[in-house]
KOLTOR-684130 format. One record per residue (C-alpha): residue in three letters; x, y, z. Coordinates in Angstrom, 3 decimals, padded with zeros to 6 digits. Layout:
BEGIN
TORMAR  residuo        xx        yy        zz
TORMAR      ALA         X         Y         Z
...
END
This chain:
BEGIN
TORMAR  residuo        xx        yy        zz
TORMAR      UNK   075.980   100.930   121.478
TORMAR      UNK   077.629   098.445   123.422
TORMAR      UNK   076.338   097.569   126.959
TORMAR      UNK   078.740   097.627   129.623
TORMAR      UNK   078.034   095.227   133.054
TORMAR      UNK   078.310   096.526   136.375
TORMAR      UNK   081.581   095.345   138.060
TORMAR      UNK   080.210   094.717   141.449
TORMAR      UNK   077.678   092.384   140.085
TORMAR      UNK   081.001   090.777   138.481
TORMAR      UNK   082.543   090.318   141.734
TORMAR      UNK   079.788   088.191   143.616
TORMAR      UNK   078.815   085.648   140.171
TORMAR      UNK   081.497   082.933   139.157
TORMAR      UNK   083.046   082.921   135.622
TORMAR      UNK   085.032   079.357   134.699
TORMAR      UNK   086.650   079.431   131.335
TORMAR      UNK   085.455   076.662   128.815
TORMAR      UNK   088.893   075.368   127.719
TORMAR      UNK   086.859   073.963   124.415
TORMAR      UNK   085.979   077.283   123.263
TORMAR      UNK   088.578   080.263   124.830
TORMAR      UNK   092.424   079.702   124.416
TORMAR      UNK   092.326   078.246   120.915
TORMAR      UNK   094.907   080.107   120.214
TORMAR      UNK   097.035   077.308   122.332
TORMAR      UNK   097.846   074.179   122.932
TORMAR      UNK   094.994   072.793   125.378
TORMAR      UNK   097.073   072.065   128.089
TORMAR      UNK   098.470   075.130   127.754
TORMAR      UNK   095.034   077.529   128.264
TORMAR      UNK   094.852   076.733   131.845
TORMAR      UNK   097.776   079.398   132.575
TORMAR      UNK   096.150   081.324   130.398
TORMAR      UNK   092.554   081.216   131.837
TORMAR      UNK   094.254   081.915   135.420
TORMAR      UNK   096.157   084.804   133.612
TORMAR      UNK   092.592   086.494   132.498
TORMAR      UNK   091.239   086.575   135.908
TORMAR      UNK   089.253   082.730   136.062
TORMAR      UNK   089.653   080.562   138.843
TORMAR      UNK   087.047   077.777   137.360
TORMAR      UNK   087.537   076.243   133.907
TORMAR      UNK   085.493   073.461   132.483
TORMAR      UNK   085.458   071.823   129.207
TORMAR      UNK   083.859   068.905   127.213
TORMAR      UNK   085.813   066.178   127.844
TORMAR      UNK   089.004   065.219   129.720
TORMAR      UNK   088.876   061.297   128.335
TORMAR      UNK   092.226   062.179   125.794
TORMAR      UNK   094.836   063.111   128.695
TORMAR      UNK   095.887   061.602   131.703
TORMAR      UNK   094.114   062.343   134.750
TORMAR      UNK   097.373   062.882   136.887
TORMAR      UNK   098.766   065.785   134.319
TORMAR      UNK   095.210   067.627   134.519
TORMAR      UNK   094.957   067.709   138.412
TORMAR      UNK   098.408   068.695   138.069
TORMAR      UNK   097.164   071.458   135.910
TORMAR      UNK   094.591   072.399   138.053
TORMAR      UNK   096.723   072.532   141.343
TORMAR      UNK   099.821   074.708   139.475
TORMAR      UNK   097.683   077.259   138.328
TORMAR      UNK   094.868   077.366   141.494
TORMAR      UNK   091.728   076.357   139.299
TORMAR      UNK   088.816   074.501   140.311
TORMAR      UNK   087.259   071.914   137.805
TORMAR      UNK   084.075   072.992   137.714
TORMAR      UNK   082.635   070.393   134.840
TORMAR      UNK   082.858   067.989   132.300
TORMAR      UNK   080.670   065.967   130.841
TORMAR      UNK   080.082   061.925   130.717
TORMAR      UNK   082.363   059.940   127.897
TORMAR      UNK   079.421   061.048   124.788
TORMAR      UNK   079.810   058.487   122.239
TORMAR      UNK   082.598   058.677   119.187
TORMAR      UNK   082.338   062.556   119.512
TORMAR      UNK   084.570   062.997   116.198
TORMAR      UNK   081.824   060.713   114.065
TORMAR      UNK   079.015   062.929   115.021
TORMAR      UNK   077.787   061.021   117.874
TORMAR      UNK   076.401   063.890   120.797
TORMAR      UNK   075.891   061.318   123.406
TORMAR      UNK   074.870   057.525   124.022
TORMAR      UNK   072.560   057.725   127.165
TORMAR      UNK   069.118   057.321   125.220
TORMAR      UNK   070.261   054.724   122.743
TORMAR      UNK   068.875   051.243   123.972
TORMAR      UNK   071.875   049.320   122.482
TORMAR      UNK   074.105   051.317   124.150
TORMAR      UNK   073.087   050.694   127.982
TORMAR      UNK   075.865   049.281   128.998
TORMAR      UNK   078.910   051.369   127.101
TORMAR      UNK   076.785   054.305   129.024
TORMAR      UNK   077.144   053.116   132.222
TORMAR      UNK   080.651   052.076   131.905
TORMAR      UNK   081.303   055.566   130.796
TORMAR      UNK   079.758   056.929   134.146
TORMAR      UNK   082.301   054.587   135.971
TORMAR      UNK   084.670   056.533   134.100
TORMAR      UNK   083.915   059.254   134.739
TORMAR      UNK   083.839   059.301   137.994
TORMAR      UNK   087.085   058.358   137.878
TORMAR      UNK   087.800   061.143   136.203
TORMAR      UNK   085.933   063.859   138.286
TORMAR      UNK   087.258   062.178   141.631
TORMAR      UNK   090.860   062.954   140.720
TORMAR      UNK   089.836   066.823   139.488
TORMAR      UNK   087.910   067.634   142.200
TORMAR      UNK   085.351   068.064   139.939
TORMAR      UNK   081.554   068.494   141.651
TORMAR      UNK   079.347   068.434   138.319
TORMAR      UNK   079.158   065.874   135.656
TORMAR      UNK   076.711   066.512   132.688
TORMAR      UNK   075.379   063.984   130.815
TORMAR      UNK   074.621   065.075   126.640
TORMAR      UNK   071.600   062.780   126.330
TORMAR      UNK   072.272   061.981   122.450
TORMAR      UNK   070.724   062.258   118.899
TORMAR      UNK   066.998   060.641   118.448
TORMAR      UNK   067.824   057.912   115.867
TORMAR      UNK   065.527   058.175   112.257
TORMAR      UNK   062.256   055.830   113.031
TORMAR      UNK   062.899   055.259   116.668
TORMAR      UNK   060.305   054.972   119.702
TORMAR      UNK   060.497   058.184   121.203
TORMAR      UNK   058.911   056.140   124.556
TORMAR      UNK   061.436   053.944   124.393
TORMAR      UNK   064.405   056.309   124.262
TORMAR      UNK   063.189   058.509   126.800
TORMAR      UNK   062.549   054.837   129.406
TORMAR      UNK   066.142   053.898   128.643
TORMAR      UNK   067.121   057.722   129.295
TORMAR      UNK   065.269   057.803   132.313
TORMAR      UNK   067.095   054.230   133.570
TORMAR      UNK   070.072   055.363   132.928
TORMAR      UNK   070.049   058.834   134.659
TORMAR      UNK   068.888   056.951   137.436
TORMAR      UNK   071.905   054.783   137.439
TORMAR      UNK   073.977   057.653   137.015
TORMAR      UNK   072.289   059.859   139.672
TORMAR      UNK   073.045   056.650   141.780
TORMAR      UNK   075.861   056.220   141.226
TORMAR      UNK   077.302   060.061   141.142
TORMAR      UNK   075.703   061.110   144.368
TORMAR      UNK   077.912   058.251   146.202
TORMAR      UNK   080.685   060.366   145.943
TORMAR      UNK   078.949   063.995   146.065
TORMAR      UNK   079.100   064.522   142.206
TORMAR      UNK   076.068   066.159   140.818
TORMAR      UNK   074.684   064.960   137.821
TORMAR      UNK   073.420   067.572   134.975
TORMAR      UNK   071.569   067.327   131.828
TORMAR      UNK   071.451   070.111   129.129
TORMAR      UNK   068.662   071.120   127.011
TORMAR      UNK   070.196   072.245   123.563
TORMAR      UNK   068.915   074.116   120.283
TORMAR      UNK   068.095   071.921   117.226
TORMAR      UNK   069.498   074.747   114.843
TORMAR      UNK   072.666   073.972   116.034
TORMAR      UNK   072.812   070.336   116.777
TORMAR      UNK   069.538   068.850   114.704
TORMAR      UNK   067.785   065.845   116.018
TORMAR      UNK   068.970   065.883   119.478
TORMAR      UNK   066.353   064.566   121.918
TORMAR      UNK   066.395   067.471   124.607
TORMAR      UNK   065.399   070.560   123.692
TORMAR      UNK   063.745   072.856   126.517
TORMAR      UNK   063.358   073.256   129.743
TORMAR      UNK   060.306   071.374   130.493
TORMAR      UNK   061.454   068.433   128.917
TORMAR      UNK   064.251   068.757   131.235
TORMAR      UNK   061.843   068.980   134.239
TORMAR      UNK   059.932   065.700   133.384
TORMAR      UNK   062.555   063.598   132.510
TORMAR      UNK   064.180   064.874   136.450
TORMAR      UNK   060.686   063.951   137.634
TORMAR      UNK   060.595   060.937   135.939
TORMAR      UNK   063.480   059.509   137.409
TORMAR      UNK   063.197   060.632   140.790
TORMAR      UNK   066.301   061.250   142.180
TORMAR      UNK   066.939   064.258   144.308
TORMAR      UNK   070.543   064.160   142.352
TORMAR      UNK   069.788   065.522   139.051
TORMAR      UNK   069.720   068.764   137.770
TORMAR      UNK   069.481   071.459   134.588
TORMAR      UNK   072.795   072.506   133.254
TORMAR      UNK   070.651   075.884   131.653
TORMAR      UNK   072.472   077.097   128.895
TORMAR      UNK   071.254   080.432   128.108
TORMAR      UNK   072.346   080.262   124.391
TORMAR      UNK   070.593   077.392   123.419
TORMAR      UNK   067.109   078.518   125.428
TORMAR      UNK   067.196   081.671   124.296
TORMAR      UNK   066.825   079.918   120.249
TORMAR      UNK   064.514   077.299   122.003
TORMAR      UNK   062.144   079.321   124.207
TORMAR      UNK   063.451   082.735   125.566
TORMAR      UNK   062.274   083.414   128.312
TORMAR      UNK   065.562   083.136   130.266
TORMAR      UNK   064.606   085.428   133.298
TORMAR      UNK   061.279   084.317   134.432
TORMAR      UNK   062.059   080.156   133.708
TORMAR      UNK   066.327   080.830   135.746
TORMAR      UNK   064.356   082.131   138.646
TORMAR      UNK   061.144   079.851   139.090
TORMAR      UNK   063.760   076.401   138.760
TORMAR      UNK   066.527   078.198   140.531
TORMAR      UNK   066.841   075.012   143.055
TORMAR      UNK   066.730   072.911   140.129
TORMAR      UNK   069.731   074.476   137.974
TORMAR      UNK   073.256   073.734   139.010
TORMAR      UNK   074.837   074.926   136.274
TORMAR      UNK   074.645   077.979   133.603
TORMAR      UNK   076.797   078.678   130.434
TORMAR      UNK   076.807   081.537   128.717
TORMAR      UNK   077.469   083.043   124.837
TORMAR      UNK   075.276   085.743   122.514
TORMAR      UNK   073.439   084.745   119.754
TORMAR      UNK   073.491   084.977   116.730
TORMAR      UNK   076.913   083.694   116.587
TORMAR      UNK   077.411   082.084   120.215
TORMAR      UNK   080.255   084.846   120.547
TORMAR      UNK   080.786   086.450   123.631
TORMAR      UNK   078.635   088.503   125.614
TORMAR      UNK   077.951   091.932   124.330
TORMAR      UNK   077.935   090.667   120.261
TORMAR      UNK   074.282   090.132   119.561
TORMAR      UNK   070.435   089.531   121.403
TORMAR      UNK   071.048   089.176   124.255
TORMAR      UNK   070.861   091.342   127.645
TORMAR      UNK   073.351   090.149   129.129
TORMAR      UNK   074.006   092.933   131.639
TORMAR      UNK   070.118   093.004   132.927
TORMAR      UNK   070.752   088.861   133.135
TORMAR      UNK   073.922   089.066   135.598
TORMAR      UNK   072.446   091.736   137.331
TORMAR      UNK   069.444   089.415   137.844
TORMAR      UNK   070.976   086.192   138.470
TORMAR      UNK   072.895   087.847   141.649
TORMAR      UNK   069.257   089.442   142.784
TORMAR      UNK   067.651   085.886   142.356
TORMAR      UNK   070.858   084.725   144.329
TORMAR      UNK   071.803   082.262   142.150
TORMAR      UNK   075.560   081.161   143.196
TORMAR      UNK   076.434   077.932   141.005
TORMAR      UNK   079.145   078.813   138.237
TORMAR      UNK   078.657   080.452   135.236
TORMAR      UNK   080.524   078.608   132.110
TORMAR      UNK   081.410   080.904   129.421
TORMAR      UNK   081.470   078.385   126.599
TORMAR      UNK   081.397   081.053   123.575
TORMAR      UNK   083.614   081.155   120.110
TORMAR      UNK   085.463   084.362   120.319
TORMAR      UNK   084.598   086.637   117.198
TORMAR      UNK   088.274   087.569   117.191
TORMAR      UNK   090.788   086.304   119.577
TORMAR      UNK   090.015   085.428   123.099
TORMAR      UNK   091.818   088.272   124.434
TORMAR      UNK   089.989   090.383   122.571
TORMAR      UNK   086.834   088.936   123.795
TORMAR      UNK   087.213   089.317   127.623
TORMAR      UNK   086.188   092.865   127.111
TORMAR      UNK   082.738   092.486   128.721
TORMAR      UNK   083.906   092.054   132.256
TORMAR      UNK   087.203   093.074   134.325
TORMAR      UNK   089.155   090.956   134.684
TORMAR      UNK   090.184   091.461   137.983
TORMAR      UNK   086.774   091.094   139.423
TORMAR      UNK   086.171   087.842   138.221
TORMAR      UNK   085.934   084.756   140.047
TORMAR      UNK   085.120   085.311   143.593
END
């Protein structure tokens, strides 16, 4: 039997539509309309690096969306590469990429950035990567707070991407302690922790001031809401008791069209 979620708890938590996953059906720049036409008022996708900044804002300001992420410039994405940020070689194509960035985010109005830290390399010093990780968020922490842009990091299964260097929560927490900045934080996707550690209530609520960000899909599958594991109408419910008022990215692969998919919440109630 299919679990149904509580519209009222719908109406206080924030949905944005990940533009990388929903809408495939269309052409990216057209799934903006479309998000607004499903009820979003937040979208958020991987990267906006491949179209002018000017026609995205514009985007954003037809259709009365906020930009509520995307991440730092990750490498050549297309060759495999899942970010740059703990590769030693790579220090200063990183930071350049933050400049970007910024760029970027200033003329969205986007508030979040999230850096995807990057494969370990076969025979490298883990101590090493995780130094030049640490420098580098630190730059980028710098660097991002001057103009009120949060920084993020994400934590993400090894099933699905295989080698990559951060993979749970607590590793998340020690690399943020590590380099000391009161401007980083967990982007917590609950897909990828719920393969990694489960958990999800207990560890949301005791590093609630320390997660800025939270994405969303089912497993197995990373469909939507309502196709597998996952409780996901005992998690909303518990993420508005916990008060927890950051967005909620629903970066899922639709099992049959997006349309289709958008059955686990009305529409109307969404984005408050």
């Amino acid at each position: 039997m299919r679990r149904t979620l509580d519209s009222e708890t719908l109406a206080v938590l924030k949905f944005a539509a990940n533009l990388t996953m929903l809408f495939n059906e269309l052409p990216f720049l057209d799934r903006f309309a479309a998000a607004k036409e499903a009820g979003f008022s937040g979208v958020e996708y991987l990267f906006p690096y491949e179209f002018d900044k000017a026609v995205l804002a514009e985007k954003l300001q037809q259709h009365g969306l906020t930009q509520v992420l995307h991440n730092l410039p990750a490498g050549n994405w297309s060759a495999g590469e899942r970010g740059i940020a703990i590769l030693p070689d790579r220090v200063k194509e990183f930071r350049d990429g933050v400049m970007h960035a910024i760029d970027y985010a200033k003329a969205l109005g986007c508030r979040q950035l999230n850096c995807l830290v990057g494969l370990t390399p076969e025979g490298a010093d883990p101590a090493e990567l995780h130094a030049t990780l640490v420098a580098n968020l630190r730059f980028a922490a710098e660097a991002l707070a001057k103009q009120r842009i949060r920084l993020l990091i994400e934590p993400i299964n090894t099933r699905d991407i295989p080698g990559f260097f951060l993979t749970g929560t607590a590793q998340a927490l020690q690399i943020i302690s590590d380099v000391k900045s009161d401007n980083l934080f967990i982007q917590y996707d609950i897909y990828h922790m719920q393969i990694m550690e489960g958990d999800l209530a207990p560890t949301m609520k005791k590093h609630l001031d320390r997660i800025a960000h939270i994405q969303i899909a089912d497993n197995p599958g990373r469909h939507e809401p309502g196709t597998g594991e996952i409780n996901y109408p005992f998690l909303f419910q518990y993420l508005d008791e916990i008060q927890y008022r950051g967005w909620i990215g629903c970066e899922y692969k639709p099992k049959t069209t997006t349309a289709e998919s958008l059955g686990w919440y009305e529409r109307q109630t969404v984005g408050a």
